[in-house]
GULOKOL-360641 format. One line per 2 residues: number of its first residue (from 0); their letters; for each residue x, y, z of C-alpha. Coordinates in nm, 2 decimals. Layout:
% GULOKOL-360641
NUM) a) X/Y/Z | ...
//
This chain:
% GULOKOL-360641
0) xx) 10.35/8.33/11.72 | 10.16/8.54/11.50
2) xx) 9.98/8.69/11.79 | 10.32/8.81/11.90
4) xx) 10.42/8.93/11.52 | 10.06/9.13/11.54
6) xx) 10.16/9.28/11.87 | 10.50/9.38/11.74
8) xx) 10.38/9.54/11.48 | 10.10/9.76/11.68
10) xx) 10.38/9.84/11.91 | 10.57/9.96/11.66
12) xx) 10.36/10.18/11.46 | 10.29/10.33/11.79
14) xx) 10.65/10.42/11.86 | 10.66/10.56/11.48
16) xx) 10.32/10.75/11.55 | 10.49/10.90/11.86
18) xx) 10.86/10.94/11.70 | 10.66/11.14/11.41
20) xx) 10.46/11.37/11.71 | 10.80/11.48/11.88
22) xx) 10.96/11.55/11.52 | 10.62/11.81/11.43
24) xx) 10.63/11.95/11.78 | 10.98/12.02/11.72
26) xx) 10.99/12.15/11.41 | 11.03/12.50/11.48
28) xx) 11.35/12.44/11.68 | 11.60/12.59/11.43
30) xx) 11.96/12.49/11.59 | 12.18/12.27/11.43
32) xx) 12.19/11.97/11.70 | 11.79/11.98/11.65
34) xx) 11.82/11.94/11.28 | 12.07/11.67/11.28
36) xx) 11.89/11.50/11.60 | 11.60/11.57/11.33
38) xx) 11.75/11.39/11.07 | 11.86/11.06/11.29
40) xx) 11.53/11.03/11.38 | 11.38/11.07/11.02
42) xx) 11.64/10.78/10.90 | 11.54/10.58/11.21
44) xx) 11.15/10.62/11.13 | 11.22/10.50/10.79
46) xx) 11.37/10.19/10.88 | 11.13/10.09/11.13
48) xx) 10.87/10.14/10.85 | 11.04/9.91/10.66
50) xx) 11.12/9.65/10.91 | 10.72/9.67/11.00
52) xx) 10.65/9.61/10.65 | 10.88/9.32/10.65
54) xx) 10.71/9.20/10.96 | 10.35/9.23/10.86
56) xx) 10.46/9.03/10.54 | 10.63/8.76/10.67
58) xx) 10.34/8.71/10.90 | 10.07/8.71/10.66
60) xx) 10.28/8.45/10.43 | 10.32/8.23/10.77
62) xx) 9.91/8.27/10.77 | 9.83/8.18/10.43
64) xx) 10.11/7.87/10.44 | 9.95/7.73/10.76
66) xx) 9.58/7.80/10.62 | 9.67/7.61/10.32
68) xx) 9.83/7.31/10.50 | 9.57/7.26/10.70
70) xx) 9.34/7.26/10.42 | 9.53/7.00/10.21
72) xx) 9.53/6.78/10.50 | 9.27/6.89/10.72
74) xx) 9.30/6.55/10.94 | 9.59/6.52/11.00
76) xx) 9.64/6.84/11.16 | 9.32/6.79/11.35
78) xx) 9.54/6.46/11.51 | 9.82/6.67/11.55
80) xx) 9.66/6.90/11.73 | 9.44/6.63/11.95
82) xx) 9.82/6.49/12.01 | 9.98/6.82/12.13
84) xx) 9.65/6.91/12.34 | 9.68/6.55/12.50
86) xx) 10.06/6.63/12.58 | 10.01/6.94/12.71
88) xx) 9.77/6.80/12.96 | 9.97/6.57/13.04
90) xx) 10.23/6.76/13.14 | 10.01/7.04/13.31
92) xx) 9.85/6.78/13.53 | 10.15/6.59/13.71
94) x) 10.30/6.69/13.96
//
């Protein structure tokens, strides 16, 4: 799950990184529909900032929560994991 919060993240500060490029090649465009098109976009960029901040939060607190219950009970998530592997084999295998 984290993997996927990671990706999400990348893929988003891509589409800001791009969303910026279009708004500095643009900038000399002077005409009113540019500058409120301009403006949307600038709102929009802003939010996305803060909904990747939001994201990369919530997934380093999911990180540090699971690294420090499997350090207070390192054993029994070893056998929780050893149970899910064991089930997931299982399931793989049959036909």
């Amino acid at each position: 799950m984290s993997a996927n919060t990671e990706r999400l993240a990348g893929d988003l500060k891509d589409v800001l990184h791009d969303a910026e490029a279009i708004l500095q090649d643009t900038a000399h465009d002077a005409s009113e529909k540019a500058r409120a098109a301009r403006e949307r976009l600038l709102s929009a960029i802003d939010s996305a900032k803060a909904a990747c901040k939001n994201i990369e939060g919530k997934a380093i607190d999911g990180a540090k929560a699971t690294d420090k219950v499997i350090r207070e009970h390192p054993y029994e998530s070893i056998g929780i994991a050893f149970g899910i592997g064991l089930l997931l084999g299982y399931l793989v295998t049959r036909k």
